[in-house]
VOPAGU-2260 file (C-alpha; in pm, 1 decimal, decimal comma):
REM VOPAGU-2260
SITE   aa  ch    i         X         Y         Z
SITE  UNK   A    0       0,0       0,0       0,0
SITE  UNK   A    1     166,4     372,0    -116,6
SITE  UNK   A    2     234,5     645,0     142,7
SITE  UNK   A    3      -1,2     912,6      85,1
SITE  UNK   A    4     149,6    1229,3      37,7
SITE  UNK   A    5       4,5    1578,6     131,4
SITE  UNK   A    6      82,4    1922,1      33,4
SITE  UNK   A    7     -59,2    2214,5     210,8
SITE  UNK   A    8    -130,3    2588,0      56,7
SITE  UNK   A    9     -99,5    2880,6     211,6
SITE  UNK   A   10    -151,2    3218,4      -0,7
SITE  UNK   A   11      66,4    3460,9     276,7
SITE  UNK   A   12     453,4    3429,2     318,2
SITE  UNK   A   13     360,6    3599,1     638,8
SITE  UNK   A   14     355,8    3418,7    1000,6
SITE  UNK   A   15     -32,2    3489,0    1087,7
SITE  UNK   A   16    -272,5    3278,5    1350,5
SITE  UNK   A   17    -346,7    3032,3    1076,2
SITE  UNK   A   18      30,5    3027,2     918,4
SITE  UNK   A   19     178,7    2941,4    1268,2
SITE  UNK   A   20     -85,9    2654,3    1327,0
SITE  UNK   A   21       8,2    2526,9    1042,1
SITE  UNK   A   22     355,6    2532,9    1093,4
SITE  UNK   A   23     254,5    2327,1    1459,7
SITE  UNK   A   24      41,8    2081,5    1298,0
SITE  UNK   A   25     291,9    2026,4     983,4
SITE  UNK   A   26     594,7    1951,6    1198,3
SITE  UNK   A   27     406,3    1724,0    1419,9
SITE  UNK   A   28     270,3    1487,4    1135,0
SITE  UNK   A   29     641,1    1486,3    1000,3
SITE  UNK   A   30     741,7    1400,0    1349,0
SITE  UNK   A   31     496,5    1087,9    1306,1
SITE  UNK   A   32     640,5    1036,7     936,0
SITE  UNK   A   33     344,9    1173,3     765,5
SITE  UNK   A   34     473,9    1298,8     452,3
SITE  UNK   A   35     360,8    1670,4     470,3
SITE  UNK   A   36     486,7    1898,5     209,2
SITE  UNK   A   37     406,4    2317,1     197,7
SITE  UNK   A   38     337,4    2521,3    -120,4
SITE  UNK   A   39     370,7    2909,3     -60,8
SITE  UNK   A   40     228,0    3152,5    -291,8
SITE  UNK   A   41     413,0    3420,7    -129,3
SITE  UNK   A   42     796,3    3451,6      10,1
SITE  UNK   A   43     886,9    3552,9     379,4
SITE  UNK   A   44     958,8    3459,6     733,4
SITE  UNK   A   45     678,9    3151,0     713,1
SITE  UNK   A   46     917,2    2969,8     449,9
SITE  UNK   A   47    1215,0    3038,7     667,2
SITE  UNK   A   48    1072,5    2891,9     969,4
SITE  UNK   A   49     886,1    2547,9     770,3
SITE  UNK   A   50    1244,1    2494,4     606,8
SITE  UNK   A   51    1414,8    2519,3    1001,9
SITE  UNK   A   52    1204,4    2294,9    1116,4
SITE  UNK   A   53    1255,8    2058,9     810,3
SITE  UNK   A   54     905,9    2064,9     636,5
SITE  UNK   A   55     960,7    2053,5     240,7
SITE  UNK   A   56     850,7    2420,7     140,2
SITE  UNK   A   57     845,3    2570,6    -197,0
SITE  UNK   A   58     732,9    2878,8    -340,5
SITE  UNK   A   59     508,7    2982,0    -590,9
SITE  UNK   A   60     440,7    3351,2    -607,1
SITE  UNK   A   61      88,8    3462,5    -694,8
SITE  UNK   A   62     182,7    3823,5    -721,2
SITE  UNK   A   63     200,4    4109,6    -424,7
SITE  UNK   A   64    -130,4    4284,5    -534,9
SITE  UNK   A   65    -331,6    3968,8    -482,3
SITE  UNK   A   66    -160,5    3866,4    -167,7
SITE  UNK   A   67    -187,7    4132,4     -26,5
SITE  UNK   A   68    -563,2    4218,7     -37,8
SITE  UNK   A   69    -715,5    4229,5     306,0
SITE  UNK   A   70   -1102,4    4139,1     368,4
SITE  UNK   A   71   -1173,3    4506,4     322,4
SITE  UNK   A   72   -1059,1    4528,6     -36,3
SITE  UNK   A   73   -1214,0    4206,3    -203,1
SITE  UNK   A   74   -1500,0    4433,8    -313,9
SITE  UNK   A   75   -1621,9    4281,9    -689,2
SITE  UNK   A   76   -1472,2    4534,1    -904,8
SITE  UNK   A   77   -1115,9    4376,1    -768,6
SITE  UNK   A   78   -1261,7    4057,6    -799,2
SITE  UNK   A   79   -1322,0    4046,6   -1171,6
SITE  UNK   A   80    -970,7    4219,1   -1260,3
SITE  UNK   A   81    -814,9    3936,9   -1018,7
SITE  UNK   A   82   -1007,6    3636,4   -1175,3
SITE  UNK   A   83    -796,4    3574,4   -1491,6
SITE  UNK   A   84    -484,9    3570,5   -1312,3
SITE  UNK   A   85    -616,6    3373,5   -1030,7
SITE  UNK   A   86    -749,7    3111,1   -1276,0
SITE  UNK   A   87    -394,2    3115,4   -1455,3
SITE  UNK   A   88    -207,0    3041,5   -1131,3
SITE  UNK   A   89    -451,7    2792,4   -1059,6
SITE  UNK   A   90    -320,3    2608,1   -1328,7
SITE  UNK   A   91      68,7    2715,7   -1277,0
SITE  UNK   A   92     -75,2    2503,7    -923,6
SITE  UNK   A   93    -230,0    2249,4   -1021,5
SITE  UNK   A   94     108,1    2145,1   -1212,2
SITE  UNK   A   95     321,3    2224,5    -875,6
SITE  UNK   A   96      96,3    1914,3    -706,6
SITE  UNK   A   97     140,4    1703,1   -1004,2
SITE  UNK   A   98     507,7    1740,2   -1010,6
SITE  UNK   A   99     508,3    1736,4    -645,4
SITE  UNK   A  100     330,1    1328,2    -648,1
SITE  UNK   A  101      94,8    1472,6    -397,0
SITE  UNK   A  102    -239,0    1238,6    -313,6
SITE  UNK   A  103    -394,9    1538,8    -113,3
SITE  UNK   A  104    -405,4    1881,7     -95,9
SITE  UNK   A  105    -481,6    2093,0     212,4
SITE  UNK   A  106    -579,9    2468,7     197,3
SITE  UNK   A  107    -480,3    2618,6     493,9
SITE  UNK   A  108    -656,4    2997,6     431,0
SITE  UNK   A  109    -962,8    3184,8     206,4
SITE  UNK   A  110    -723,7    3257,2    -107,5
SITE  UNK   A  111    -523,3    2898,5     -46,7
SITE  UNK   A  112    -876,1    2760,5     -77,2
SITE  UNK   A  113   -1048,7    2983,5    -435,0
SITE  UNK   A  114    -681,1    2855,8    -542,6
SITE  UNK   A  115    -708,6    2455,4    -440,4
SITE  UNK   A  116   -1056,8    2471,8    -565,3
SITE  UNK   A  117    -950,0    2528,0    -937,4
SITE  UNK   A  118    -621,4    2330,5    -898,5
SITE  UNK   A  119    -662,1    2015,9    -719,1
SITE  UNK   A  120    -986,3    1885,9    -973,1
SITE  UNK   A  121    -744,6    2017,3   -1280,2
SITE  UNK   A  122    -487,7    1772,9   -1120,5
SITE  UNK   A  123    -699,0    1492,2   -1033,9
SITE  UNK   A  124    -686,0    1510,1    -652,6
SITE  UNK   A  125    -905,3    1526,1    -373,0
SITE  UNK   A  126    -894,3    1887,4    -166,7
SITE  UNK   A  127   -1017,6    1955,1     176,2
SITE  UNK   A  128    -995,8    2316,0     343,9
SITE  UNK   A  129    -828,0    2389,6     713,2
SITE  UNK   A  130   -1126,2    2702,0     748,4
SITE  UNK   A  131    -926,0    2967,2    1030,5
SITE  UNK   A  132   -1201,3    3223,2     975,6
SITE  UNK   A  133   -1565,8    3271,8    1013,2
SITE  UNK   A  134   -1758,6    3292,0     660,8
SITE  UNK   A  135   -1996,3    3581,6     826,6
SITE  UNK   A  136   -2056,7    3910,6     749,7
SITE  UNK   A  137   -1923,0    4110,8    1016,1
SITE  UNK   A  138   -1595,2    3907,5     889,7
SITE  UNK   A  139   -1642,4    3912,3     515,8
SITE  UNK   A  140   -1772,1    4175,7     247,6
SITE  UNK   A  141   -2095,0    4042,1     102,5
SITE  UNK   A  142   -1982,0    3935,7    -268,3
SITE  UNK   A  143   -1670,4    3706,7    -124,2
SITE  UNK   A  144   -1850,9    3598,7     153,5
SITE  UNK   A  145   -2131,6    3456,7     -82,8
SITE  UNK   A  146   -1860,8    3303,7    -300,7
SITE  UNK   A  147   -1687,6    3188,8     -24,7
SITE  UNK   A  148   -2022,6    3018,6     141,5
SITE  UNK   A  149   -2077,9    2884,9    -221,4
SITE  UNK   A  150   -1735,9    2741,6    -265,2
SITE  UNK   A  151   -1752,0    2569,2     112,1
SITE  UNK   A  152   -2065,3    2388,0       4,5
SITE  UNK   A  153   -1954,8    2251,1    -333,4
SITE  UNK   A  154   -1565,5    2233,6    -324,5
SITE  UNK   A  155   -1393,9    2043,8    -107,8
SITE  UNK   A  156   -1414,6    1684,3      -5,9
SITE  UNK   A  157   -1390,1    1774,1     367,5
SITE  UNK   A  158   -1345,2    2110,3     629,7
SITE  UNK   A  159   -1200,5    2103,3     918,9
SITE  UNK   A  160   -1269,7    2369,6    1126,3
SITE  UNK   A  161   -1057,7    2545,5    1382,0
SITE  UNK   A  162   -1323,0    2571,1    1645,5
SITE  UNK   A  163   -1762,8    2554,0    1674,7
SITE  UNK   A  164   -1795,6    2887,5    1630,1
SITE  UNK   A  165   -1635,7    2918,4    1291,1
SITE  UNK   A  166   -1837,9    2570,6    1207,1
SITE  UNK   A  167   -2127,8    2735,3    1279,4
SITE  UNK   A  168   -2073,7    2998,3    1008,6
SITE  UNK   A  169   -2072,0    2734,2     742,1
SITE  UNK   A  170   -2392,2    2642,5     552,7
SITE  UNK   A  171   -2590,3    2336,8     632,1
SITE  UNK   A  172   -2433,4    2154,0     378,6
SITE  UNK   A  173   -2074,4    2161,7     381,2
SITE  UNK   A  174   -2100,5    2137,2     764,7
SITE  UNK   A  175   -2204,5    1860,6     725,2
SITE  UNK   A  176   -1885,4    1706,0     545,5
SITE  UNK   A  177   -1677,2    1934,6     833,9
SITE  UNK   A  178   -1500,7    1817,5    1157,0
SITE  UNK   A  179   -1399,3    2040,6    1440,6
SITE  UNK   A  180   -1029,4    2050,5    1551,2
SITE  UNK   A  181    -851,8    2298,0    1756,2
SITE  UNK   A  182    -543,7    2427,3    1650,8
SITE  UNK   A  183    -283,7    2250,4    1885,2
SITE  UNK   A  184      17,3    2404,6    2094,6
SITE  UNK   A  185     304,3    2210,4    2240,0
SITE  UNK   A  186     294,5    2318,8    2607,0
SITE  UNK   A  187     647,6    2242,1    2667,9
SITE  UNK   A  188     734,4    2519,0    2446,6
SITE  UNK   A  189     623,4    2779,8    2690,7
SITE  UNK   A  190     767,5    2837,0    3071,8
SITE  UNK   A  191     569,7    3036,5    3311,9
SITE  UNK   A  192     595,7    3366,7    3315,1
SITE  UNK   A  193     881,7    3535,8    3503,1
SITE  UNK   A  194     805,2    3818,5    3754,4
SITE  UNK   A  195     862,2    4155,2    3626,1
SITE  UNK   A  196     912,4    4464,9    3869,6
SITE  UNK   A  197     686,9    4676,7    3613,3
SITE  UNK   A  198     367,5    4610,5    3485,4
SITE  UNK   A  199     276,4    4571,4    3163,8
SITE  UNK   A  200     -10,9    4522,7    2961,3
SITE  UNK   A  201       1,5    4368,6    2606,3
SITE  UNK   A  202    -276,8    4298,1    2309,9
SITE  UNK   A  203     -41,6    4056,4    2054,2
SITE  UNK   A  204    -156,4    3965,1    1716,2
SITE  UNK   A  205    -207,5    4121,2    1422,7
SITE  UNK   A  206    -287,6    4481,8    1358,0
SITE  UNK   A  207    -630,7    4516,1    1242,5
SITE  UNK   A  208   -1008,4    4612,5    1309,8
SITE  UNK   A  209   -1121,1    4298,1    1369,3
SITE  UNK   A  210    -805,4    4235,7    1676,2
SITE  UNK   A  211    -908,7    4571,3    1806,8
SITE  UNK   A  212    -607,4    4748,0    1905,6
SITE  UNK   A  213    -825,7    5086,0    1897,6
SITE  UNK   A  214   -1048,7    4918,4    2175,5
SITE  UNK   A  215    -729,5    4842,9    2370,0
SITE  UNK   A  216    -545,8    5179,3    2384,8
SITE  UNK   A  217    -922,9    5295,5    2521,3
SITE  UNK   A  218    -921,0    5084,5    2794,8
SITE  UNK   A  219    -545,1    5186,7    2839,4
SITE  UNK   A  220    -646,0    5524,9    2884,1
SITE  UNK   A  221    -900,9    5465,5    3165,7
SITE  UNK   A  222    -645,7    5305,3    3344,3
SITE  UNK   A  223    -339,9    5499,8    3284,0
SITE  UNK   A  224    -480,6    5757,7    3588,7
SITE  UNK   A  225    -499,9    5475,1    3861,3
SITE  UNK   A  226    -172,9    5323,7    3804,2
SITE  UNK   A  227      21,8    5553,6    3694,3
SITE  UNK   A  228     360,1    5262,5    3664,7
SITE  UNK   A  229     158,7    5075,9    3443,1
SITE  UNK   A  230     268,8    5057,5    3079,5
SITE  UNK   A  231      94,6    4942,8    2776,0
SITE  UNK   A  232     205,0    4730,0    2465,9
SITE  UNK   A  233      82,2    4666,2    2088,7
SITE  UNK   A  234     280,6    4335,7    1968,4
SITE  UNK   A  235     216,7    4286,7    1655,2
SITE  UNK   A  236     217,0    4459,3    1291,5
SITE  UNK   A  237     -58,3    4436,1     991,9
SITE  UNK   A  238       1,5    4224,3     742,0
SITE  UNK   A  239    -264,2    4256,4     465,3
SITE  UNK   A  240    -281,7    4643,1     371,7
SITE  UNK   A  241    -359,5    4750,9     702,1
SITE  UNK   A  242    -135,1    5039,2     789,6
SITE  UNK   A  243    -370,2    5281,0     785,7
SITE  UNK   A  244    -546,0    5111,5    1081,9
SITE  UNK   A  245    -206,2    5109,7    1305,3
SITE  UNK   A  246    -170,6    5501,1    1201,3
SITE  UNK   A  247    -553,3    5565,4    1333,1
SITE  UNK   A  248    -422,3    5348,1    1637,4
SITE  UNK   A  249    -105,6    5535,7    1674,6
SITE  UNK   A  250    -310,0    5934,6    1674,6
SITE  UNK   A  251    -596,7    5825,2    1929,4
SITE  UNK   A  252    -305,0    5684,5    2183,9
SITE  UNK   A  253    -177,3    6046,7    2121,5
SITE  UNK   A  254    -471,0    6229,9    2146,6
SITE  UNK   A  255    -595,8    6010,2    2468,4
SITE  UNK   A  256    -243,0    6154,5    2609,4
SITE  UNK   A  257    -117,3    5811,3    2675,6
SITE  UNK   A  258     161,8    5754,8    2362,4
SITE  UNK   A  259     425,9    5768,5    2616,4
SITE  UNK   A  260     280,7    5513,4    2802,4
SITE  UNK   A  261     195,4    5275,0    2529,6
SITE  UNK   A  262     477,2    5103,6    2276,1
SITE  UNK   A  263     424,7    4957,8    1949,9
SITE  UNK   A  264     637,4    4675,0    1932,2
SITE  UNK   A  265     587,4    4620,5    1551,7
SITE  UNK   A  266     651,2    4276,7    1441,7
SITE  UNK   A  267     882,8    4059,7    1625,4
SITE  UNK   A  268    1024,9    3705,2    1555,8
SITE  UNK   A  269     935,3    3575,4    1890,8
SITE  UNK   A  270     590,5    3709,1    2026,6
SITE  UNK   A  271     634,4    3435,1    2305,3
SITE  UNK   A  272     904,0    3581,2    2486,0
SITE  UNK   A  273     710,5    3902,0    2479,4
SITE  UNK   A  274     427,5    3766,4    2616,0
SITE  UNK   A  275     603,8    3638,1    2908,5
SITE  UNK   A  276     676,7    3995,9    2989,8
SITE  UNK   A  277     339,6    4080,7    3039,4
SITE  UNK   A  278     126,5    4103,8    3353,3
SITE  UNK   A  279    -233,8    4055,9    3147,4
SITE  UNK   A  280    -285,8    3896,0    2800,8
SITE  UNK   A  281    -548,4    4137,3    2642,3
SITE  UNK   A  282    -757,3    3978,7    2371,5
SITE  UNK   A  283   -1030,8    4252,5    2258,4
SITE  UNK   A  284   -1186,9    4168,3    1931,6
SITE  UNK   A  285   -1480,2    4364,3    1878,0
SITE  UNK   A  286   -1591,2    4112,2    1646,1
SITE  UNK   A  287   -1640,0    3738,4    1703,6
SITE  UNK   A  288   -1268,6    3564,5    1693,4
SITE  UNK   A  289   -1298,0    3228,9    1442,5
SITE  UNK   A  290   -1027,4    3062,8    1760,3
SITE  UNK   A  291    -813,8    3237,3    1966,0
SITE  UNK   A  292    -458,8    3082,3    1926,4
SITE  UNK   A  293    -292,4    3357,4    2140,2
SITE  UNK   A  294    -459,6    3280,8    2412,5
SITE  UNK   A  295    -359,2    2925,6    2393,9
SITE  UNK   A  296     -13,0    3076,5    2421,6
SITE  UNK   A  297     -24,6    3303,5    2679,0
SITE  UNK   A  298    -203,8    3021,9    2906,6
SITE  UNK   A  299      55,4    2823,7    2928,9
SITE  UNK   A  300     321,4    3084,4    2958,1
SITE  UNK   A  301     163,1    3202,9    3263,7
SITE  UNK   A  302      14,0    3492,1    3214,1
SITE  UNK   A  303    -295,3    3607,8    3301,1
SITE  UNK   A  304    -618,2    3642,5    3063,4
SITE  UNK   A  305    -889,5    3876,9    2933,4
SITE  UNK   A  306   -1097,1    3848,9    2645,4
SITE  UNK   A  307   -1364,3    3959,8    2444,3
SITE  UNK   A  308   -1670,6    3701,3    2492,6
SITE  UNK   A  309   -1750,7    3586,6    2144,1
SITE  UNK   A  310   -1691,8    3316,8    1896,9
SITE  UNK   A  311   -1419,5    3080,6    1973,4
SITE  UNK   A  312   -1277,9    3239,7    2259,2
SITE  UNK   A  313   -1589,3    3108,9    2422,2
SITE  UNK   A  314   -1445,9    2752,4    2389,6
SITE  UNK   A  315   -1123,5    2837,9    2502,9
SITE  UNK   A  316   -1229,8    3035,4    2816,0
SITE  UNK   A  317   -1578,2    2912,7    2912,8
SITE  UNK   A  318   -1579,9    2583,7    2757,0
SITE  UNK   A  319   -1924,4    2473,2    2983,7
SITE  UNK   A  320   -2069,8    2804,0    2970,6
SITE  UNK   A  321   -2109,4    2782,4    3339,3
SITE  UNK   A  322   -1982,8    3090,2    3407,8
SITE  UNK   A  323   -2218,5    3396,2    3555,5
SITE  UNK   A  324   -2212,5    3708,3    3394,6
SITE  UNK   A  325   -2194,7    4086,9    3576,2
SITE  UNK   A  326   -2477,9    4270,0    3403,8
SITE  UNK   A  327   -2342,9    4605,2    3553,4
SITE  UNK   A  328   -1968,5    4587,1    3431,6
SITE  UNK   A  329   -2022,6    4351,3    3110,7
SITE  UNK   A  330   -1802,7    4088,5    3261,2
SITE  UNK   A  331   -1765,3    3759,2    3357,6
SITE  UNK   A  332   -1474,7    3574,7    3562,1
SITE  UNK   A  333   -1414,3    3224,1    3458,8
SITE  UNK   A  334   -1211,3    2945,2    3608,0
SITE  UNK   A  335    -920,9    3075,7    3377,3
SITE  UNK   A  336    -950,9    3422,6    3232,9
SITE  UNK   A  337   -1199,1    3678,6    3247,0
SITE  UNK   A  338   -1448,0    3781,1    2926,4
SITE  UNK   A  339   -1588,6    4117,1    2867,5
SITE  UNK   A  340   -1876,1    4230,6    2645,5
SITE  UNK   A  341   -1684,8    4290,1    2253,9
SITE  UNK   A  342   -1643,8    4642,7    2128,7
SITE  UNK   A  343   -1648,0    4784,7    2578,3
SITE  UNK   A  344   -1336,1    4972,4    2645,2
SITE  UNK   A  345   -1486,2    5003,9    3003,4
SITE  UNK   A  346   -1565,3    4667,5    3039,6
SITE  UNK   A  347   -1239,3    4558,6    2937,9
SITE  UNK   A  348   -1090,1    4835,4    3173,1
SITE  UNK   A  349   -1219,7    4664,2    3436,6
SITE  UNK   A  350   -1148,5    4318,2    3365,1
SITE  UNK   A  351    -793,8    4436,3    3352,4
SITE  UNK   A  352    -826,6    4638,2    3697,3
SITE  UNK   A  353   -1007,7    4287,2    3831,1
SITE  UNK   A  354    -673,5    4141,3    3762,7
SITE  UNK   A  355    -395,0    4364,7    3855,7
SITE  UNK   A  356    -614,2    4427,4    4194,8
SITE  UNK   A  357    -629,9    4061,0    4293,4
SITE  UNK   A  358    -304,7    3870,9    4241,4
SITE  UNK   A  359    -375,0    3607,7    4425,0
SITE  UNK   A  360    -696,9    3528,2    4210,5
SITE  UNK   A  361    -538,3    3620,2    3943,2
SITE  UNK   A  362    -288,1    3339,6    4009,5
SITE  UNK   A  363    -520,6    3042,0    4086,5
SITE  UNK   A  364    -695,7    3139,4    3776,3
SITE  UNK   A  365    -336,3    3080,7    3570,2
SITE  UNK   A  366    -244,3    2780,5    3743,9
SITE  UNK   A  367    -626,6    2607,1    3669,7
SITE  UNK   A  368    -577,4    2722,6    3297,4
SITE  UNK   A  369    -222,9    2565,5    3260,9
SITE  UNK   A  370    -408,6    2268,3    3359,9
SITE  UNK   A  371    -689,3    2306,1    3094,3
SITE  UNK   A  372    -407,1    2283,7    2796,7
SITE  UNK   A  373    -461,7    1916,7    2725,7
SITE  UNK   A  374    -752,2    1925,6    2492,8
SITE  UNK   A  375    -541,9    2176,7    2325,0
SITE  UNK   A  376    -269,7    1956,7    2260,4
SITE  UNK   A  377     -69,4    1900,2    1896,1
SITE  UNK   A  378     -88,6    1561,2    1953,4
SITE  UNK   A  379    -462,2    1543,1    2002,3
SITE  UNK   A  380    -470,7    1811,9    1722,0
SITE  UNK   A  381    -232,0    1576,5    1490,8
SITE  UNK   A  382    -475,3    1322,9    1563,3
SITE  UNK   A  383    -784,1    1487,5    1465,8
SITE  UNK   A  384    -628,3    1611,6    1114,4
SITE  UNK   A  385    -459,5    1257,7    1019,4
SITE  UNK   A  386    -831,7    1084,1    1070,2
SITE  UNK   A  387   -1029,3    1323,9     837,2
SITE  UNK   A  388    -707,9    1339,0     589,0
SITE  UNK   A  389    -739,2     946,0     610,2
SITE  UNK   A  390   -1172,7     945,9     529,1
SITE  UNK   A  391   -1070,8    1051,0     174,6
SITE  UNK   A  392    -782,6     806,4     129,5
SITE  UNK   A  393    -856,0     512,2     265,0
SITE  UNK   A  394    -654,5     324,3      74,3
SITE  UNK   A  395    -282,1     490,5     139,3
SITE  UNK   A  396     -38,8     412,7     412,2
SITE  UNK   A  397     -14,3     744,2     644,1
SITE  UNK   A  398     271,5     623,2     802,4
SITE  UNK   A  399     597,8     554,3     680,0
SITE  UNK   A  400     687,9     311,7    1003,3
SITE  UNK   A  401     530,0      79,1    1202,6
SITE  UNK   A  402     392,3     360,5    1371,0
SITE  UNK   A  403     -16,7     347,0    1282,4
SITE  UNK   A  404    -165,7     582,5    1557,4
SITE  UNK   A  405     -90,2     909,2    1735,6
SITE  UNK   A  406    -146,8     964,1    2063,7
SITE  UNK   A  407    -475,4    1158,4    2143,5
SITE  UNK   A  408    -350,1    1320,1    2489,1
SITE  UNK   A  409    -686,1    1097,7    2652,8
């Protein structure tokens, strides 16, 4: 029986939520000699770190102006001058995973997946889509989103989906040919947070509307008066024709008075080690978050968490939804973070307040969340990819060894 061999896509060169899960997931099927390969149609850092870790990477470049559209600009106009090249790559593609002896192909984002959908039938293989993002409107513009919704139901074999919430968005019929997975984290690769004689208070990710760095340096301004030691930090740079967002972010910090207070730590190779330094992990998207991943992260580095109570975030955070909710400050404290209402700078000034205030609490709520990490393991993660990979090839080997399972975490 042949080893099946899989190639991922990935449209970005860029190291985003859904570029470093895959990077996780990739490495850990190699590690159990599943023959993973990845297909780039853009150069950067995310090749760089795949080849360091040993995952076969290769290149195909799509073109900067189609890369780099964010959700904002994939308004129909763009789409029609975009379609002919699009469909001309698609081809250029579907000859990479010919060449490449791939069985499978895995798209691992929206544009990886408009892409697979034209070249994996041209090359006679099965496709199934890793979905990272919600197909909803407050997410989407209304012409891709009804493409997109379109394409879910009729394209790919299978979808595995990063949490519920972004399963939810899908329509009745591709969910159900969908599976829910969570992205997985190694927990060994984070250490507890170190003390730090100055507090800080970081938002990481991406800069963008829908991560809400504008809702952040809000809430940093209603706290700057009360602790006047405390300092504020932006980790994290946009990626997808976003700058003018991070300008608008960088002129209400100065007109709130509070620029000298707050850093922008732009883009940095190891948000980890930043988040260590931190006293609370803000996470304040004013729109429904498809996952979460950086909360995953700063959980088992230690640090304490707040979040905006929507989408996947719920699953991370309030997993039974047991968890009573303060009508009068929009909040709720969980075994393991705290969530505020999306879009409340007040509310989330609060949560943070809730924290800093109460150490001690603030500690027995990071020691019970380090303990939650299991169901968020790669392994279990690895596991839950490599059986819905296997449903469409039933008939190739997906190991190379004698090794024929991996290990769920329980």
């Amino acid at each position: 029986m042949p080893q099946a061999r899989v190639i991922m896509l990935d449209h970005t060169g860029q190291e985003g939520g859904a570029e470093l899960a895959m990077v996780r997931l990739a490495a850990e099927l190699r590690r159990c000699e599943i023959d993973v390969q990845v297909l780039l149609f853009s150069d950067g850092p995310l090749r760089i770190r795949l080849e360091e870790l040993g995952i076969p990477t290769r290149v195909e470049p799509l073109g900067i102006r189609t890369v780099a559209l964010s959700r904002d600009m994939l308004g129909w106009r763009r789409a029609i001058l975009e379609t002919g090249a699009a469909l001309r790559f698609s081809i250029r593609i579907a000859r990479a995973i010919r060449c490449g002896k791939a069985d499978l192909v895995v798209a691992n984002s929206l544009k990886a997946a408009s892409i697979a959908a034209v070249a994996a039938p041209a090359a006679g293989r099965p496709w199934i889509w890793h979905l990272h993002d919600r197909l909803s409107d407050d997410y989407l513009p209304p012409l891709p989103l009804r493409a997109l919704k379109i394409l879910a139901a009729v394209g790919p074999a299978r979808i595995v989906a990063n949490s519920r919430a972004t399963r939810e968005t899908l329509p009745s019929r591709a969910r159900r040919r969908s599976a829910v997975v969570y992205p997985g984290f190694r927990e060994t690769c984070a250490a507890p947070a170190s003390d730090s004689s100055a507090a800080a208070v970081g938002i990481v990710g991406r800069i963008s509307p829908t991560k809400g760095q504008l809702e952040f340096i809000e809430a940093a301004a209603q706290l700057a008066h009360r602790y006047p030691n405390l300092l504020f930090r932006v980790i994290g740079a946009p990626l997808f024709g976003e700058e003018s967002y991070e300008h608008t972010a960088r002129e209400r910090a100065t007109d709130l008075g509070i620029a000298d207070r707050l850093e922008f730590c732009g883009w940095v190779e190891d948000p980890l080690e930043q988040m260590k330094s931190l006293s609370v992990l803000v996470h304040a998207s004013p729109v429904p978050e498809p996952f979460g991943q950086v909360l995953i992260e700063a959980m088992a580095a230690g640090v304490p968490v707040v979040a905006a109570a929507s989408g996947g975030v719920m699953e991370i955070l309030d997993p039974t939804s047991q968890s009573e909710w303060d009508a009068a400050a929009h909040l709720s404290v969980t075994d393991v973070g705290i969530l505020v209402r999306p879009g409340d700078p007040a509310a989330l000034a609060k949560a943070i307040a809730t924290v800093l205030d109460d150490p001690v609490a603030a500690t027995q709520r990071v020691q019970k969340a380090r303990s939650s990490l299991a169901r968020f393991d790669i392994e279990r993660t690895a596991a839950g990819v490599a059986e819905v990979w296997s449903s469409i090839l039933p008939a190739r080997r997906w190991f190379a060894s004698t090794r024929s399972t991996i290990k769920t975490g329980g």
